[in-house]
C-alpha atoms as one frame of an Amber mdcrd trajectory, in Angstrom:
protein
 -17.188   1.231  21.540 -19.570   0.003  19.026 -18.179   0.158  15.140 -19.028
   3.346  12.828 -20.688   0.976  10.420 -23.364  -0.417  12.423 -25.288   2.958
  12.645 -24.823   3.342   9.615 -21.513   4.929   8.710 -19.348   7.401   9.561
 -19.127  11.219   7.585 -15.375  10.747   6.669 -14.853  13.552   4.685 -14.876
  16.554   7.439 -11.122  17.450   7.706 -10.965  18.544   3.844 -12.325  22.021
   4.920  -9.997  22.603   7.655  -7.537  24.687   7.177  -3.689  22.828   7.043
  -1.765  25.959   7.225   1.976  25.509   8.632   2.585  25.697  12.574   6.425
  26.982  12.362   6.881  25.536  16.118   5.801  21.970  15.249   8.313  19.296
  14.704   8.070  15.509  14.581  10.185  12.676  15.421  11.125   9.602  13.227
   8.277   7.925  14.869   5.726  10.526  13.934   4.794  11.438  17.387   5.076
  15.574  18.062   8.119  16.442  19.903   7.048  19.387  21.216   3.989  17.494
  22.945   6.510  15.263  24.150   9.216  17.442  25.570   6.798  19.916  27.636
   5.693  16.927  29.520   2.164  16.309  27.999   2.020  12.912  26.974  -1.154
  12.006  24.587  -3.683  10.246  25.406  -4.205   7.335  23.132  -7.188   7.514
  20.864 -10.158   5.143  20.777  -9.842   2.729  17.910 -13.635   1.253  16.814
 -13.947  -2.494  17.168 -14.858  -4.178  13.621 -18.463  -5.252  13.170 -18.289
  -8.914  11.373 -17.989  -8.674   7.784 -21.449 -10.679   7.479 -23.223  -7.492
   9.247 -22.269  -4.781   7.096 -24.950  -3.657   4.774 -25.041  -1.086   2.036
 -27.155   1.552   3.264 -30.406   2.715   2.031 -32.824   5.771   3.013 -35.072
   4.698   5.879 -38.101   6.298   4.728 -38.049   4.902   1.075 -35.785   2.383
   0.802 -33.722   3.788  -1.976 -29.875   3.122  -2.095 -28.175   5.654  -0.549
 -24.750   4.855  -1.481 -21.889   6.282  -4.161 -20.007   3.647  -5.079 -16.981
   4.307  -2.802 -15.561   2.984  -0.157 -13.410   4.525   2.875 -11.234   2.718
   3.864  -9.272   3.802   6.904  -5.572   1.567   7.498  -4.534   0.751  10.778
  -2.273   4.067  11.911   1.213   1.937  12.939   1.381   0.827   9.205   1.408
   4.246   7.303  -0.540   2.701   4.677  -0.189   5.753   1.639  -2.141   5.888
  -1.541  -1.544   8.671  -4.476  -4.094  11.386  -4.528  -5.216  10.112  -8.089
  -6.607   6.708  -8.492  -4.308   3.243  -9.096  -4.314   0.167  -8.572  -1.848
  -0.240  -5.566  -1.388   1.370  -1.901   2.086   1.336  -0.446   3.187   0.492
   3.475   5.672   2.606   5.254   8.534   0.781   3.414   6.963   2.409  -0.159
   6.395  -0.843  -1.571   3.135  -1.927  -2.592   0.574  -3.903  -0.349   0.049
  -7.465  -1.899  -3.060  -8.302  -0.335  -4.626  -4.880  -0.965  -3.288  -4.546
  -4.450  -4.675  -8.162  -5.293  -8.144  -6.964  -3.856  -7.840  -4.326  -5.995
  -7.490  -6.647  -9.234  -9.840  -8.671  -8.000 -12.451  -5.721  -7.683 -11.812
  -4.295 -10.838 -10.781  -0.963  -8.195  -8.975   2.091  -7.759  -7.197   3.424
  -4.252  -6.252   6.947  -3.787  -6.107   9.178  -1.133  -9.565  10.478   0.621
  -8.140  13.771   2.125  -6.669  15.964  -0.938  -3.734  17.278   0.896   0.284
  15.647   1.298   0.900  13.701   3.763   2.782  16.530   5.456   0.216  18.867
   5.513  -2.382  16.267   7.143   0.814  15.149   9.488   0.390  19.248  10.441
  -3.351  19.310  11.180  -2.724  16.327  13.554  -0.017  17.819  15.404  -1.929
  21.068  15.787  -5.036  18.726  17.131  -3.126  16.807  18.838  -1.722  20.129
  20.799  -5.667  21.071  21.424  -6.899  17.795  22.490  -4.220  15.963  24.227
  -5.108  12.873  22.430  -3.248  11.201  19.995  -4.851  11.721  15.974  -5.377
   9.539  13.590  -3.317   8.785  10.510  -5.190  10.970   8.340  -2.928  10.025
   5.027  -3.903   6.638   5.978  -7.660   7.067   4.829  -7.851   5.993   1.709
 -11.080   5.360  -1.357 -11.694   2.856  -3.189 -13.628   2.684  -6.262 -15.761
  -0.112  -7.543 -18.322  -0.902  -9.900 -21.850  -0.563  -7.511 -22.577  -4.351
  -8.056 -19.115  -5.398  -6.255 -19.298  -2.055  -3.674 -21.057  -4.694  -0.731
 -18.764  -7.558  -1.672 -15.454  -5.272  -1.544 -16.464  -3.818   1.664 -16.693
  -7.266   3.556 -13.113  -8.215   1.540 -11.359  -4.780   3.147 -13.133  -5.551
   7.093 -11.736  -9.116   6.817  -7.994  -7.353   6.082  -6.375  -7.120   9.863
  -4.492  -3.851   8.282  -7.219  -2.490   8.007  -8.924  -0.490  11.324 -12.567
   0.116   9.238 -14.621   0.639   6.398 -17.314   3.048   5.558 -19.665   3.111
   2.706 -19.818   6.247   1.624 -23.495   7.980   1.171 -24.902   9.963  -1.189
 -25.238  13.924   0.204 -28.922  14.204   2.006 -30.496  17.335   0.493 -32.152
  19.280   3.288 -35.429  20.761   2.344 -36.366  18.743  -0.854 -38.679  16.317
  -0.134 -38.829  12.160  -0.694 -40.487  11.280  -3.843
């Protein structure tokens, strides 16, 4: 399938109005996958991972009818979900891997950007672990890593240049500029 970013991006921030609220039968295994899927015989489907588009192609985006930037200053970046990449919910300068030791590579893009990495969804990584299971249960398919979705913050003139630097990372599965809110109703000026 083609990549998010081509289009034009992908809406990341949907799951922070869903509602995480416990599911006393859940339980998960030491490799994160939902036991109770597992043991009545339901095994999930995998879930389709987006192919990269070339770092060279991705563009910040602008409004098609005026041209105007349409972009924060933040960039989503979503790890790959075997490497439980975690960030805190407020900003540093580090993410850690599923060891809890700090990323290298990503903390040295970080220094190099002048950036900050925390956490897109604001909820623990338990509670997002929860709303997988329970769509998991739902769908059949396997979720993403949710706690693996991570912003970072740049200054605007390095947001294009640290977006190409996080698609060239094979950790990482993809990137999305984030947009500015389109205000339905009010009219281009």
């Amino acid at each position: 399938k083609a990549s998010p970013i081509a289009g034009g991006g992908r809406t990341v921030g949907l799951a922070t109005a869903v509602d995480v609220g416990g599911d006393a039968g859940a339980t998960i295994s030491q490799t994160g996958v939902d036991a109770t899927a597992q043991s009545a015989g339901r095994p999930l489907k995998p879930r389709q991972v987006f192919s990269k588009p070339r770092s060279s192609d991705i563009q910040l985006p602008v409004d098609g009818l005026t041209g105007k930037p349409q972009w924060t200053g933040r960039l989503a970046v979503k790890f790959r979900d075997e490497l439980k990449v975690r960030a805190d919910l407020v900003p540093s300068n580090f993410v850690r891997g599923a060891d809890g030791q700090p990323i290298a590579v990503v903390s040295d893009l970080l220094s190099g950007f002048g950036g900050t990495a925390r956490q897109l969804l604001r909820r623990t990584p338990e509670e997002l672990r929860q709303l997988e299971i329970r769509a998991e249960r739902y769908s059949g398919t396997a979720q993403a890593d949710l706690a693996g979705m991570i912003y970072v913050d740049v200054s605007p003139e390095r947001l294009l240049e640290a977006a190409r630097a996080f698609n060239t990372l094979d950790l990482v599965e993809y990137i999305d500029i984030e947009r500015e809110a389109i205000q339905i109703g009010r009219a281009h000026v």
